[in-house]
C-alpha positions in Angstrom: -10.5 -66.4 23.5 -9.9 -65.7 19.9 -12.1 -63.0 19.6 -10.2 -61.3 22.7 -6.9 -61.3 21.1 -7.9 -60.2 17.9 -9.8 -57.2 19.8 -6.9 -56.5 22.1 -4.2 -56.4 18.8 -6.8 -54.3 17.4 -6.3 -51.9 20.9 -2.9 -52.2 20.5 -2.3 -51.2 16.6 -5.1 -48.7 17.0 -3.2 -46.8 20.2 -0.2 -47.1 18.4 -1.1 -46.0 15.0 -3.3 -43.2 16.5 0.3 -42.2 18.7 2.4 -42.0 15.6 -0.4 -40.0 13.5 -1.4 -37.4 16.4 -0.7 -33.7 16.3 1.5 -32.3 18.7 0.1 -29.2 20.2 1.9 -25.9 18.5 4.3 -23.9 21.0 6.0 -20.7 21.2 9.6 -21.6 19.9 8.5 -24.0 17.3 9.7 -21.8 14.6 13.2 -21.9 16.0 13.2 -25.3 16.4 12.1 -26.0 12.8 15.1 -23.7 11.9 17.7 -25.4 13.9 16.4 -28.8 12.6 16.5 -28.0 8.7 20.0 -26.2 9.4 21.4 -29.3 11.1 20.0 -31.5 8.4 21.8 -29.4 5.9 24.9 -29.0 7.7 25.4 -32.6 8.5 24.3 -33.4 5.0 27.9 -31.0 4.0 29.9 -32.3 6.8 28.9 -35.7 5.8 30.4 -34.5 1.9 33.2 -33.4 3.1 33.9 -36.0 5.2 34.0 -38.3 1.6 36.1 -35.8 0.7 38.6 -36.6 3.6 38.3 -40.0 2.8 39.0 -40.1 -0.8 42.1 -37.4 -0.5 43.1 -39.3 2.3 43.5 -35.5 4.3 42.9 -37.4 7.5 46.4 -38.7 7.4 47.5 -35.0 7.3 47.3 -33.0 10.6 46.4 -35.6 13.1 46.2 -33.1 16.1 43.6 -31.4 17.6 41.9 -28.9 18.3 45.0 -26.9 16.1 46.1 -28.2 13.0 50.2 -28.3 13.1 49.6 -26.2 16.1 48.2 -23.5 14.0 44.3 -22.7 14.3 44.7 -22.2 10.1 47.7 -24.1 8.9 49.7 -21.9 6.2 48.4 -24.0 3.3 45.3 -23.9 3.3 45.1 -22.2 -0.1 47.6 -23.3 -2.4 48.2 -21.8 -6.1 49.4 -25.5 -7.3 45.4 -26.1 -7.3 44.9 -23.3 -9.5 41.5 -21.4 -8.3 40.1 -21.0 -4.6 37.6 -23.7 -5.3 39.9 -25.6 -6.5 41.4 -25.8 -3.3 38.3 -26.4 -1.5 38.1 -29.8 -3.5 41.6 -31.3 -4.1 43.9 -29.5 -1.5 43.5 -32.3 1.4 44.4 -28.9 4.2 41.8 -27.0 3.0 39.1 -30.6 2.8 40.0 -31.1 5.9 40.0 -27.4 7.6 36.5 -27.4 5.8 35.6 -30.9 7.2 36.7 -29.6 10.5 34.6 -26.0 10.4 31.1 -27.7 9.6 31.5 -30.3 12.5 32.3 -27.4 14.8 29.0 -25.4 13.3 26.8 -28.8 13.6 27.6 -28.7 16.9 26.6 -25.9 17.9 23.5 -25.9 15.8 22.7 -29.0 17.4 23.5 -28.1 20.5 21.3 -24.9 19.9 18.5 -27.1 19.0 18.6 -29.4 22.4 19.1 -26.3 24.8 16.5 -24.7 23.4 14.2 -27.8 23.7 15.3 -28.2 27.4 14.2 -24.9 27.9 10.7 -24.9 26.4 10.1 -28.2 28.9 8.4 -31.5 28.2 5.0 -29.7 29.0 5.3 -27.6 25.9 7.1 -29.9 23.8 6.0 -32.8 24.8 8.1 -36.2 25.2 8.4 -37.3 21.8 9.7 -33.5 20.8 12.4 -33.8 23.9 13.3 -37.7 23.3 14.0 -36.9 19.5 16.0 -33.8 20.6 18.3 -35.6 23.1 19.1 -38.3 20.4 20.5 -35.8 18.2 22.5 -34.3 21.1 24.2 -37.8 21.8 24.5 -38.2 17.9 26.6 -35.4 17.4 28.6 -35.7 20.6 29.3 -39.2 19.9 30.0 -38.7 16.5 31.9 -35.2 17.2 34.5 -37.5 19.8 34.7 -40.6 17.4 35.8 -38.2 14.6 38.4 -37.2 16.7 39.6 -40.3 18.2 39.5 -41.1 14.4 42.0 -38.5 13.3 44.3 -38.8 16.6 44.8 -42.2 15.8 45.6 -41.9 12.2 42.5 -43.3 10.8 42.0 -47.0 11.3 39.8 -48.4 8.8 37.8 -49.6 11.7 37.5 -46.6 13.1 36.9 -44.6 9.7 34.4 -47.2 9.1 32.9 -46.6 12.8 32.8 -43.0 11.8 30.8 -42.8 8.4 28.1 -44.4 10.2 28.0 -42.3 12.9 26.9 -39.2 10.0 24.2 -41.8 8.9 23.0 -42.1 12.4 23.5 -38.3 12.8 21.5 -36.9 10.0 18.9 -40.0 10.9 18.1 -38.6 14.2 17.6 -35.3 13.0 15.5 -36.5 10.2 13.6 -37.9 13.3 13.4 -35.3 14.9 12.2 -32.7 12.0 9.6 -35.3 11.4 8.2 -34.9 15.0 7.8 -31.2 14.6 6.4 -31.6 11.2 3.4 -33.0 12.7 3.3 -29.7 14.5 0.2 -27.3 12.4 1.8 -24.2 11.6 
């Protein structure tokens, strides 16, 4: 009996470890995909910046309405002389943190959402499940973490929900770190 269930968790962490560590197959689109990954990773990585940025200016308190700001689309002071140079305002003007803040979510969104339609479109036969699974984490990710950031700044920050909303960028650029891994086992 003992030498059973040695052999059968032997099966087991064989099949899994030889799961984890097997190619996918390369596809037509996988270039693309690649590209929409890294750019994600990047862009969340900024948002994610910019969103400690919001924090420590404490811009969310400023313009809590959406999708305008003031009901302006770019509120008149967004770059301010006060602040000296235009990257100046980019760092301490809470408008222009937050506009910026603001801008990249909108691009990581679409980025994202660029990656997970074009991964619906290539199918699970090309992609494969692991490919599509990764791909529709990161698409819930960013949506959730698009409408918390919201709620967040409609509801003039709670801590709880500010809180709630840092780790939803964690979770964010951890699904597409995820997800570039998958492809990464992809030969070129």
């Amino acid at each position: 009996k003992c030498l059973r269930s040695i052999q059968t968790i032997g099966f087991y962490e064989y099949a899994l470890i030889y799961k984890l560590f097997q190619q996918v197959k390369p596809f037509s689109g996988i270039k693309r995909l690649k590209a929409y990954g890294h750019m994600g990773k990047a862009l969340t990585f900024a948002t994610v910046i910019y969103g400690a940025f919001v924090a420590g200016l404490d811009a969310g308190l400023i313009y809590n309405s959406w999708p305008k700001m003031a009901d302006k689309w770019i509120p008149d002071d967004l770059i301010v002389s006060r602040y000296g140079s235009t990257v100046r305002n980019f760092l301490d003007n809470p408008t222009t943190v937050q506009f910026t803040h603001r801008m990249l979510a909108y691009t990581t969104v679409l980025t994202t959402g660029l990656l997970w339609a074009n991964v619906m479109r290539l199918g699970v036969a090309c992609t494969g499940p692991r490919i599509r699974n990764a791909a529709h984490l990161v698409f819930g990710a960013v949506l959730g973490q698009s409408l918390l950031g919201i709620t967040t700044l409609l509801c003039y920050v709670p801590v709880s929900l500010g809180s709630l909303h840092q780790c939803g960028g964690v979770v964010l650029l951890s699904s597409l770190l995820w997800f570039t891994h998958c492809l990464r086992a992809v030969p070129k």
